[in-house]
N, C-alpha and C positions, 0 to 999 in steps of 0.2 A: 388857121392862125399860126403866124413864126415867130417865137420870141428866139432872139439871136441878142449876145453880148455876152458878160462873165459871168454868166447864170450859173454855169454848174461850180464855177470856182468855190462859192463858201458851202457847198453843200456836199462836196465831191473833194474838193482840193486840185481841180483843172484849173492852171495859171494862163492859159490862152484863151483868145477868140472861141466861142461856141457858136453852132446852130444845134437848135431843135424849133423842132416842128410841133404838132397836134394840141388838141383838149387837153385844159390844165388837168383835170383827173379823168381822164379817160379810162387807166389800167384799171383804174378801181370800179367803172362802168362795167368793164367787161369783162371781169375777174372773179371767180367765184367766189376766191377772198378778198371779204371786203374789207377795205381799209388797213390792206396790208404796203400801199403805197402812198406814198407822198402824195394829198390832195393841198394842189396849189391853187385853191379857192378859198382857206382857210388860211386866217392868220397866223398861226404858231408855224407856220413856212414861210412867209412871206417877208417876216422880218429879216432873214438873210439877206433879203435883196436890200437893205438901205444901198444907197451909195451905188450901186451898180446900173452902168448903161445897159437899157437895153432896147433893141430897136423888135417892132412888132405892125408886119404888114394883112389888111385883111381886107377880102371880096365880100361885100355888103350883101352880095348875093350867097353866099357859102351855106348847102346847107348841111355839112357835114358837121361843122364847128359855128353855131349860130352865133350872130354878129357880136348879140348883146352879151354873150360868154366874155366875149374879148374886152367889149367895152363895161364887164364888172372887174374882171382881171386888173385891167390895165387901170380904175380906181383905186383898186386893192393896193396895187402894185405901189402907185404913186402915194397912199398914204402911209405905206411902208418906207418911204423914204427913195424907194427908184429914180431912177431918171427915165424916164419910158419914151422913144420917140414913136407915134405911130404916126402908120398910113392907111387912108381907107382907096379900097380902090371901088368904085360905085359900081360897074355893070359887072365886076368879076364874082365868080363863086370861090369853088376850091381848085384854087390853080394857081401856077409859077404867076409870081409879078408881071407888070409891064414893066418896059425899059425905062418909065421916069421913075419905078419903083426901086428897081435897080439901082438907078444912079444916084439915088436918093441914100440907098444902104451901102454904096462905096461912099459916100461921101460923109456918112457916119460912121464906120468904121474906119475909115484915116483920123478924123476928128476924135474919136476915143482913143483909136491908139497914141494920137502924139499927145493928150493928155493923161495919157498913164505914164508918161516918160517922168 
């Protein structure tokens, strides 16, 4: 799963374009301290993102980050007030987009940026 937009901006205070990658609470998966990270599965995080684009591509096959993560996420997300564009891609697992994936995410990110202007 990639959620890419101004995600880190209200949570960090990054005024640019992000990418990140993985499991919304992954660190806390595999950390012996639990719950010492951000779990973005939970709503008392989520509400950050009102208002915030964010674009997120995912291989229906993936089984590193299973599909329905994304597809609770990206619920979450949207009733937090997101704007979430996704894309699924059907035969891919955990791997780089295809090229209409791609051009799909240039062609969100010029559309965000000129309406941040």
């Amino acid at each position: 799963m990639v959620f890419t937009g101004h995600i880190m901006k209200h949570l960090i205070g990054l005024r640019h374009l992000q990418f990140f990658s993985g499991h919304p609470n992954l660190a806390n998966q595999w950390s012996d301290d639990k719950d010492v990270y951000p779990n973005f599965t939970q709503k008392k995080y989520l509400t950050k993102f009102k208002d915030v684009s964010i674009f997120i591509f995912h291989g229906k096959e993936d089984r590193n980050c299973l599909f329905e993560t994304t597809t609770n996420i990206i619920e979450k997300l949207e009733n937090a007030g997101a704007n979430v564009k996704f894309i699924t891609e059907e035969n891919k697992g955990h791997e780089p987009p295809d090229e209409e994936t791609v051009k799909e995410y240039y062609k969100w990110v010029n559309t965000t940026l000129n309406n941040k202007k």
